[in-house]
LUMBA-31810 format. One record per residue (C-alpha): residue in one letter; x, y negated, z; residue number from 1; chain. Coordinates in nm, 4 decimals, padded with zeros to 6 digits. Layout:
N
 res       px       py       pz   n chain
   A        X        Y        Z NUM     A
...
//
This chain:
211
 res       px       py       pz   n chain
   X  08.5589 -16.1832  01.5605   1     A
   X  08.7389 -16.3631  01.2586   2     A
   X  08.7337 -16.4493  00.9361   3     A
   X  08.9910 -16.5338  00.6767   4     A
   X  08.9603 -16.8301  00.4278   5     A
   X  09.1310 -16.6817  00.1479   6     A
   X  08.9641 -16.5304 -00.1883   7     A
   X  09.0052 -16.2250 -00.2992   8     A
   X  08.9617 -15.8642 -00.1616   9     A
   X  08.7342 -15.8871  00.1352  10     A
   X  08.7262 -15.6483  00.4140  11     A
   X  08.5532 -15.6000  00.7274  12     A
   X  08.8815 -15.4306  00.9854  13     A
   X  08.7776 -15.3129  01.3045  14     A
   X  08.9682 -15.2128  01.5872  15     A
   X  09.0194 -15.2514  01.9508  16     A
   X  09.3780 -15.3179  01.9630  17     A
   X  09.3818 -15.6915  01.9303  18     A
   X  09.7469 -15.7638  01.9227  19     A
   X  09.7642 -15.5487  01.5848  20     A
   X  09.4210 -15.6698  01.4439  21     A
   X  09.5451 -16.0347  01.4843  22     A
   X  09.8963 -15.9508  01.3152  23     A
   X  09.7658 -15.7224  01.0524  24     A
   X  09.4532 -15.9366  00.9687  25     A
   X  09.6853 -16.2501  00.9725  26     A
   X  09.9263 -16.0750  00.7238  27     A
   X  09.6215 -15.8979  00.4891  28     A
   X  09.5105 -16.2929  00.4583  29     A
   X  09.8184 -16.4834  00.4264  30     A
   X  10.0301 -16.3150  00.2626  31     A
   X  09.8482 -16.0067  00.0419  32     A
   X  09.5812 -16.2319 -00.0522  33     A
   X  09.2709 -15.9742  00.1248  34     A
   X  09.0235 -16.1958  00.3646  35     A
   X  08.9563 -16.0472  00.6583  36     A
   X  08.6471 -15.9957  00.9060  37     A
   X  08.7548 -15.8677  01.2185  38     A
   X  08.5429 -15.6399  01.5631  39     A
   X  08.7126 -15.5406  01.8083  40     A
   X  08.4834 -15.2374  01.8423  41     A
   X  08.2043 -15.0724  01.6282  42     A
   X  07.8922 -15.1373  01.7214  43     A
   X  08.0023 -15.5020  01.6440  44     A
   X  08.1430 -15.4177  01.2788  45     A
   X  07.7886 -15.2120  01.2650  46     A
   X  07.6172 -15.5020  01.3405  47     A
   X  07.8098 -15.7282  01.0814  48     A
   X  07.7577 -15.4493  00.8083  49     A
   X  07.3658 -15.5040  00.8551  50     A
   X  07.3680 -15.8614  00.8649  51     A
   X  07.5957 -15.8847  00.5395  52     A
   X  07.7070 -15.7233  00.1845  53     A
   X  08.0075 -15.8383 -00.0089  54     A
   X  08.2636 -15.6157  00.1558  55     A
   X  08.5036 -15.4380 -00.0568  56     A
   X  08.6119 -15.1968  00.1948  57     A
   X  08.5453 -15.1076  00.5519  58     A
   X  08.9032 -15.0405  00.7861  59     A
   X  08.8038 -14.8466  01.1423  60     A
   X  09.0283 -14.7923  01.4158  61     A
   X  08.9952 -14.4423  01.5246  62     A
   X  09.0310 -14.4919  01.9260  63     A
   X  08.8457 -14.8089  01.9171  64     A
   X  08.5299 -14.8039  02.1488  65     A
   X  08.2246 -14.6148  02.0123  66     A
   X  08.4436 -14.4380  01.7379  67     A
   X  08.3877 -14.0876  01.9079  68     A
   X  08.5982 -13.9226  01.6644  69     A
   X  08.4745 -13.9269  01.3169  70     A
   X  08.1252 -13.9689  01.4057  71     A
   X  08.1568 -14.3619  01.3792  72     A
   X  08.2846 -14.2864  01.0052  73     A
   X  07.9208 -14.1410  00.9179  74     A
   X  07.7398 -14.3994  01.1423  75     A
   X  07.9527 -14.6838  00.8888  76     A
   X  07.9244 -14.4749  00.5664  77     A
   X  07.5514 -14.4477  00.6551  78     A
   X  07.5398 -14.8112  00.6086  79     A
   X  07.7780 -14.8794  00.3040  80     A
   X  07.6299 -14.5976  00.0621  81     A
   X  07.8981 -14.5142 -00.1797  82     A
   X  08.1048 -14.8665 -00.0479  83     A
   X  08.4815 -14.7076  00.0708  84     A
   X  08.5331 -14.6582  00.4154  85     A
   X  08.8622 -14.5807  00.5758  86     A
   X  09.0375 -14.4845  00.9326  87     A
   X  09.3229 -14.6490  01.0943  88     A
   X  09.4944 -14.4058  01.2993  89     A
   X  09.7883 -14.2438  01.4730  90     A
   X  09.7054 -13.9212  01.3868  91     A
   X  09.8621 -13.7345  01.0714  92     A
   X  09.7687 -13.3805  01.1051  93     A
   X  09.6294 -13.2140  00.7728  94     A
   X  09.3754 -13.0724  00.9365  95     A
   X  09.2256 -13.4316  01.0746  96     A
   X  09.2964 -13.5836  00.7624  97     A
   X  09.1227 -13.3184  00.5582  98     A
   X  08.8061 -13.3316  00.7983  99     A
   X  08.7904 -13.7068  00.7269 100     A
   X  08.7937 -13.7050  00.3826 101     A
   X  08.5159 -13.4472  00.4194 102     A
   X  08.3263 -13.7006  00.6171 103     A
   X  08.3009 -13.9526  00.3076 104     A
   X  08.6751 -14.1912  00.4436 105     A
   X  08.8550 -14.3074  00.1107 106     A
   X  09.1607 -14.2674  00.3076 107     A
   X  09.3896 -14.2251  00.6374 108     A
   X  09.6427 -14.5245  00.7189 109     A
   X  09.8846 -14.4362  00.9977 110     A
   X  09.9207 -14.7391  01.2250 111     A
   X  10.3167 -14.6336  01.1962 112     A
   X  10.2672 -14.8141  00.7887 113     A
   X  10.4404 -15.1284  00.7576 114     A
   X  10.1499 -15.4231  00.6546 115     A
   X  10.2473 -15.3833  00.2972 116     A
   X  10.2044 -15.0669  00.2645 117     A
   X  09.8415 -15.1049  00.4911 118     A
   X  09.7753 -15.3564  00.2056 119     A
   X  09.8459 -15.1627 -00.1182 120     A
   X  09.6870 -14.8908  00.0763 121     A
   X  09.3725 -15.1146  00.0647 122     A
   X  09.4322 -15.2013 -00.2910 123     A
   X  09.4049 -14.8591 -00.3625 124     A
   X  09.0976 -14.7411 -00.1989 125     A
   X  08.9407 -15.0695 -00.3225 126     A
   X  08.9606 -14.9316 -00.7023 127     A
   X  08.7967 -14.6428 -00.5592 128     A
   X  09.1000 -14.4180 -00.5165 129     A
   X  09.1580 -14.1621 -00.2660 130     A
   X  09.4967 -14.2907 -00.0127 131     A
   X  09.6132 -14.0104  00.2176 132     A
   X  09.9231 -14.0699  00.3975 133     A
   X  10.2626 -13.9328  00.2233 134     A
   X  10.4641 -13.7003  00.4316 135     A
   X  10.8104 -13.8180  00.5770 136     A
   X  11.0276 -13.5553  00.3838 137     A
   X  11.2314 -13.5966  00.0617 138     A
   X  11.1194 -13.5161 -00.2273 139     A
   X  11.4039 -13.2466 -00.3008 140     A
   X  11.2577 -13.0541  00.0124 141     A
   X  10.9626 -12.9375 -00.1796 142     A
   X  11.0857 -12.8826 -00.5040 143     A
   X  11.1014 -12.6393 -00.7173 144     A
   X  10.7541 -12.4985 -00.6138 145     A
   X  10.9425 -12.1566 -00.5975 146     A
   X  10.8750 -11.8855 -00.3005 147     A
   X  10.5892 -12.0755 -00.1071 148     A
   X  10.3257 -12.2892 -00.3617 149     A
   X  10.3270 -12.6367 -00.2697 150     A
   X  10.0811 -12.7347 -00.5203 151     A
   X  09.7641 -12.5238 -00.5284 152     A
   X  09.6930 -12.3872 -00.9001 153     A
   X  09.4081 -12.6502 -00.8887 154     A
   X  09.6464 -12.9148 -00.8097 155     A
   X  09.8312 -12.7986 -01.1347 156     A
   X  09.5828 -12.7871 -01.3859 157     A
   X  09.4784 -13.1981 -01.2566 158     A
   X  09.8644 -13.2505 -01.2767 159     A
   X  09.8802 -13.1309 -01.5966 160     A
   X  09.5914 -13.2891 -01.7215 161     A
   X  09.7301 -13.6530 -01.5939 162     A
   X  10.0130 -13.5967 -01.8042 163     A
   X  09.8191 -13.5923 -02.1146 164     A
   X  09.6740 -13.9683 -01.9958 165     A
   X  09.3505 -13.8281 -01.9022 166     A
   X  09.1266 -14.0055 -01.6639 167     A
   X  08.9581 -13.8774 -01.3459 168     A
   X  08.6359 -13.8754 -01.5191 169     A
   X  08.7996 -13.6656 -01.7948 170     A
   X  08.9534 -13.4142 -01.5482 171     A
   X  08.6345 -13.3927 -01.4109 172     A
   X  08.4460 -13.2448 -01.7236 173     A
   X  08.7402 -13.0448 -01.8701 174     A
   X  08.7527 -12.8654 -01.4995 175     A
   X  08.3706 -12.8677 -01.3747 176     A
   X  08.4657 -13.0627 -01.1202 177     A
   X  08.3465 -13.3878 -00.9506 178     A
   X  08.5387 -13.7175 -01.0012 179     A
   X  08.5796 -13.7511 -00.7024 180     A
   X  08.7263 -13.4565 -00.5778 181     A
   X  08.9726 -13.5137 -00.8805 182     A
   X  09.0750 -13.8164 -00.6405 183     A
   X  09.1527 -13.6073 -00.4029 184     A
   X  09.3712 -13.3906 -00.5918 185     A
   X  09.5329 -13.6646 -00.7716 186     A
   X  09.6376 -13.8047 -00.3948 187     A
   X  09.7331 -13.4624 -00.2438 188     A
   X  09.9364 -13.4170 -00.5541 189     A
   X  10.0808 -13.7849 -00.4976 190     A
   X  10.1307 -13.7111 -00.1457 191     A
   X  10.3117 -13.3856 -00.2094 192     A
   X  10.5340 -13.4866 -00.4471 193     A
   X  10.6406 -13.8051 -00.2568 194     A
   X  10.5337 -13.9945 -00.5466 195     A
   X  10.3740 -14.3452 -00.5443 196     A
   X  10.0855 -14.3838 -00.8063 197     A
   X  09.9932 -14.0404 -01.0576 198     A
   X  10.2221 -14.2033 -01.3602 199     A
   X  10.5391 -14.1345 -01.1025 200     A
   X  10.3564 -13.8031 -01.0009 201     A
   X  10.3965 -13.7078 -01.3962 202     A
   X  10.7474 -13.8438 -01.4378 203     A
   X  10.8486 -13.6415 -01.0832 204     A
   X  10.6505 -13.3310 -01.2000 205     A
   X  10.8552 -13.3474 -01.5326 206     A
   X  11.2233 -13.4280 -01.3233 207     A
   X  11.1464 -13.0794 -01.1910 208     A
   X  11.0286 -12.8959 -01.4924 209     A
   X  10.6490 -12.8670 -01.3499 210     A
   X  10.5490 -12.9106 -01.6454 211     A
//
Protein backbone atom coordinates (compact mmCIF):
# COMPACT_ATOMS: atom_id res chain seq x y z
CA UNK A 1 0.00 0.00 0.00
CA UNK A 2 0.94 3.73 -0.88
CA UNK A 3 0.38 6.99 -0.38
CA UNK A 4 0.93 10.14 -2.34
CA UNK A 5 2.38 13.41 -0.85
CA UNK A 6 0.56 15.76 -2.88
CA UNK A 7 -2.61 18.01 -1.76
CA UNK A 8 -5.54 18.02 -3.24
CA UNK A 9 -8.23 15.40 -4.24
CA UNK A 10 -7.61 12.35 -2.16
CA UNK A 11 -8.58 8.93 -3.09
CA UNK A 12 -8.32 5.57 -1.79
CA UNK A 13 -7.67 3.20 -5.57
CA UNK A 14 -7.76 -0.33 -5.17
CA UNK A 15 -6.87 -2.93 -7.43
CA UNK A 16 -4.93 -6.04 -7.90
CA UNK A 17 -3.14 -5.26 -10.98
CA UNK A 18 -0.05 -3.63 -9.61
CA UNK A 19 1.74 -2.64 -12.72
CA UNK A 20 -1.39 -0.27 -13.55
CA UNK A 21 -2.03 0.82 -9.86
CA UNK A 22 1.66 1.97 -9.67
CA UNK A 23 1.43 3.86 -13.17
CA UNK A 24 -2.00 5.23 -12.70
CA UNK A 25 -1.52 6.19 -8.97
CA UNK A 26 1.94 7.68 -9.96
CA UNK A 27 0.25 9.78 -12.74
CA UNK A 28 -3.20 10.75 -10.49
CA UNK A 29 -0.30 12.23 -7.97
CA UNK A 30 2.22 13.76 -10.10
CA UNK A 31 0.82 15.05 -12.63
CA UNK A 32 -3.29 15.66 -12.00
CA UNK A 33 -2.61 16.83 -8.65
CA UNK A 34 -5.14 13.73 -6.81
CA UNK A 35 -3.10 11.86 -3.78
CA UNK A 36 -3.43 8.52 -3.83
CA UNK A 37 -3.91 5.50 -1.26
CA UNK A 38 -3.42 2.38 -2.86
CA UNK A 39 -4.70 -1.98 -1.88
CA UNK A 40 -4.02 -4.27 -3.92
CA UNK A 41 -7.24 -6.07 -2.94
CA UNK A 42 -10.42 -5.20 -0.89
CA UNK A 43 -10.52 -6.39 2.21
CA UNK A 44 -7.34 -4.19 2.58
CA UNK A 45 -9.05 -0.88 1.11
CA UNK A 46 -12.03 -2.13 3.63
CA UNK A 47 -9.80 -2.11 6.27
CA UNK A 48 -8.26 1.42 5.44
CA UNK A 49 -11.90 2.85 4.99
CA UNK A 50 -12.53 1.90 8.81
CA UNK A 51 -9.42 3.08 10.11
CA UNK A 52 -9.76 6.56 8.22
CA UNK A 53 -12.19 9.45 6.73
CA UNK A 54 -10.98 12.17 4.45
CA UNK A 55 -11.40 10.34 1.18
CA UNK A 56 -12.97 12.10 -1.62
CA UNK A 57 -13.69 9.14 -3.63
CA UNK A 58 -13.26 5.42 -3.49
CA UNK A 59 -11.73 3.69 -7.15
CA UNK A 60 -12.31 -0.45 -7.09
CA UNK A 61 -10.96 -2.74 -9.48
CA UNK A 62 -13.64 -5.04 -10.53
CA UNK A 63 -11.51 -8.48 -10.83
CA UNK A 64 -9.43 -7.61 -7.93
CA UNK A 65 -9.59 -10.33 -5.11
CA UNK A 66 -12.76 -10.30 -2.94
CA UNK A 67 -14.64 -8.01 -5.52
CA UNK A 68 -17.16 -10.91 -6.37
CA UNK A 69 -18.85 -8.88 -8.84
CA UNK A 70 -20.59 -5.90 -7.54
CA UNK A 71 -21.03 -7.20 -4.18
CA UNK A 72 -17.66 -5.51 -3.00
CA UNK A 73 -19.37 -2.12 -4.32
CA UNK A 74 -22.15 -2.49 -1.45
CA UNK A 75 -19.64 -3.96 1.10
CA UNK A 76 -17.51 -0.25 0.29
CA UNK A 77 -20.67 1.92 -0.10
CA UNK A 78 -21.78 0.33 3.22
CA UNK A 79 -18.88 2.02 4.70
CA UNK A 80 -18.72 5.49 2.87
CA UNK A 81 -22.58 6.45 3.29
CA UNK A 82 -23.37 8.86 0.59
CA UNK A 83 -19.15 9.27 -0.06
CA UNK A 84 -18.81 8.31 -4.20
CA UNK A 85 -17.70 5.06 -5.00
CA UNK A 86 -16.65 3.92 -8.40
CA UNK A 87 -15.48 0.62 -10.53
CA UNK A 88 -12.49 0.24 -12.62
CA UNK A 89 -13.21 -2.19 -15.20
CA UNK A 90 -12.94 -3.82 -18.60
CA UNK A 91 -16.32 -4.32 -19.00
CA UNK A 92 -18.66 -1.80 -21.02
CA UNK A 93 -21.87 -3.54 -21.49
CA UNK A 94 -25.07 -1.33 -20.69
CA UNK A 95 -26.47 -3.79 -18.93
CA UNK A 96 -23.33 -4.06 -16.26
CA UNK A 97 -23.03 -0.53 -16.22
CA UNK A 98 -26.69 0.09 -15.52
CA UNK A 99 -26.66 -2.65 -12.63
CA UNK A 100 -23.78 -0.69 -11.06
CA UNK A 101 -25.14 2.47 -10.96
CA UNK A 102 -28.12 0.71 -9.36
CA UNK A 103 -25.79 -0.55 -6.73
CA UNK A 104 -24.94 3.13 -5.43
CA UNK A 105 -21.12 3.41 -8.07
CA UNK A 106 -20.85 7.20 -9.17
CA UNK A 107 -19.41 5.81 -12.23
CA UNK A 108 -17.72 3.05 -14.64
CA UNK A 109 -14.00 3.83 -15.90
CA UNK A 110 -12.86 1.40 -18.58
CA UNK A 111 -9.24 0.45 -17.88
CA UNK A 112 -8.96 1.06 -21.93
CA UNK A 113 -9.19 5.35 -20.64
CA UNK A 114 -6.05 7.06 -21.06
CA UNK A 115 -4.88 8.52 -17.22
CA UNK A 116 -6.32 11.83 -18.13
CA UNK A 117 -9.30 10.94 -18.90
CA UNK A 118 -9.27 8.33 -15.49
CA UNK A 119 -8.46 11.72 -13.82
CA UNK A 120 -11.17 14.13 -15.07
CA UNK A 121 -13.26 11.10 -14.69
CA UNK A 122 -12.41 11.42 -10.93
CA UNK A 123 -12.88 15.10 -11.02
CA UNK A 124 -16.19 14.50 -12.02
CA UNK A 125 -17.56 12.02 -9.67
CA UNK A 126 -15.75 14.03 -6.94
CA UNK A 127 -18.37 17.06 -7.49
CA UNK A 128 -20.82 14.43 -7.11
CA UNK A 129 -21.58 13.79 -10.77
CA UNK A 130 -22.60 10.70 -12.37
CA UNK A 131 -19.38 9.45 -15.13
CA UNK A 132 -20.49 6.55 -17.35
CA UNK A 133 -18.25 5.68 -20.07
CA UNK A 134 -19.00 7.41 -23.66
CA UNK A 135 -19.51 5.04 -26.47
CA UNK A 136 -16.79 4.75 -29.30
CA UNK A 137 -19.09 5.99 -32.22
CA UNK A 138 -19.34 9.46 -33.83
CA UNK A 139 -21.55 11.63 -32.97
CA UNK A 140 -23.21 11.87 -36.59
CA UNK A 141 -24.10 8.04 -36.07
CA UNK A 142 -26.83 8.86 -33.70
CA UNK A 143 -28.18 11.86 -34.91
CA UNK A 144 -31.06 12.99 -35.88
CA UNK A 145 -33.00 10.91 -33.23
CA UNK A 146 -35.25 9.89 -36.26
CA UNK A 147 -36.62 6.08 -36.76
CA UNK A 148 -35.17 4.46 -33.48
CA UNK A 149 -35.20 7.07 -30.14
CA UNK A 150 -31.86 7.46 -28.89
CA UNK A 151 -32.81 9.66 -26.15
CA UNK A 152 -35.70 8.41 -23.99
CA UNK A 153 -38.57 11.21 -23.70
CA UNK A 154 -37.21 11.52 -20.08
CA UNK A 155 -33.84 12.16 -21.33
CA UNK A 156 -35.52 15.07 -23.35
CA UNK A 157 -37.43 16.88 -20.99
CA UNK A 158 -33.73 16.96 -18.54
CA UNK A 159 -32.10 18.03 -21.91
CA UNK A 160 -34.34 20.57 -22.38
CA UNK A 161 -34.42 21.75 -19.06
CA UNK A 162 -30.34 22.12 -19.04
CA UNK A 163 -30.73 24.36 -21.79
CA UNK A 164 -32.63 26.84 -19.88
CA UNK A 165 -29.41 26.82 -17.18
CA UNK A 166 -31.31 24.88 -14.74
CA UNK A 167 -29.58 22.91 -12.10
CA UNK A 168 -29.97 19.23 -11.14
CA UNK A 169 -31.73 20.23 -8.10
CA UNK A 170 -34.08 22.31 -10.29
CA UNK A 171 -34.76 19.44 -12.75
CA UNK A 172 -35.45 17.53 -9.93
CA UNK A 173 -38.57 19.53 -8.61
CA UNK A 174 -39.90 20.70 -12.02
CA UNK A 175 -39.93 16.69 -12.96
CA UNK A 176 -40.67 14.86 -9.46
CA UNK A 177 -37.68 13.38 -9.71
CA UNK A 178 -34.61 12.76 -7.46
CA UNK A 179 -31.35 14.74 -7.99
CA UNK A 180 -29.75 12.19 -8.37
CA UNK A 181 -31.30 10.28 -10.87
CA UNK A 182 -31.20 13.70 -12.82
CA UNK A 183 -27.32 12.76 -12.74
CA UNK A 184 -27.91 9.98 -14.33
CA UNK A 185 -29.80 11.34 -17.09
CA UNK A 186 -27.63 14.26 -17.50
CA UNK A 187 -24.60 11.49 -18.09
CA UNK A 188 -26.62 9.06 -20.32
CA UNK A 189 -27.57 12.12 -22.25
CA UNK A 190 -23.72 13.17 -22.24
CA UNK A 191 -22.80 9.77 -23.11
CA UNK A 192 -25.25 9.53 -25.98
CA UNK A 193 -24.59 12.47 -27.57
CA UNK A 194 -20.76 12.05 -27.44
CA UNK A 195 -20.63 15.18 -25.63
CA UNK A 196 -18.14 16.11 -22.84
CA UNK A 197 -19.79 18.13 -19.92
CA UNK A 198 -24.03 19.05 -20.25
CA UNK A 199 -23.08 22.82 -21.64
CA UNK A 200 -21.61 20.79 -24.94
CA UNK A 201 -24.65 18.35 -24.52
CA UNK A 202 -26.90 21.71 -25.09
CA UNK A 203 -24.75 23.21 -27.82
CA UNK A 204 -24.75 19.43 -29.65
CA UNK A 205 -28.52 19.04 -28.93
CA UNK A 206 -29.03 22.52 -30.63
CA UNK A 207 -26.30 21.56 -33.83
CA UNK A 208 -29.02 18.97 -34.47
CA UNK A 209 -32.17 20.87 -33.94
CA UNK A 210 -33.10 18.77 -30.59
CA UNK A 211 -34.22 21.46 -29.38
Amino acid sequence: MAESDETGPRILFADGHGLMLDALSHYLASVAGIATVTAADLETALARLRSEDGFDLVLLGLNMSGMHGLAGLRRAKALVGNGPVAILSGTMGQDFIDAAIEAGASGVILKTSGARTVANAIRFMIQGEIYLPRKPQPVLRVLPLEGGEVLSERERRVLALLSNGKANKEIGRDLGISESTVKVHVSSICRKLGAQNRAHAVLIARNHDLL
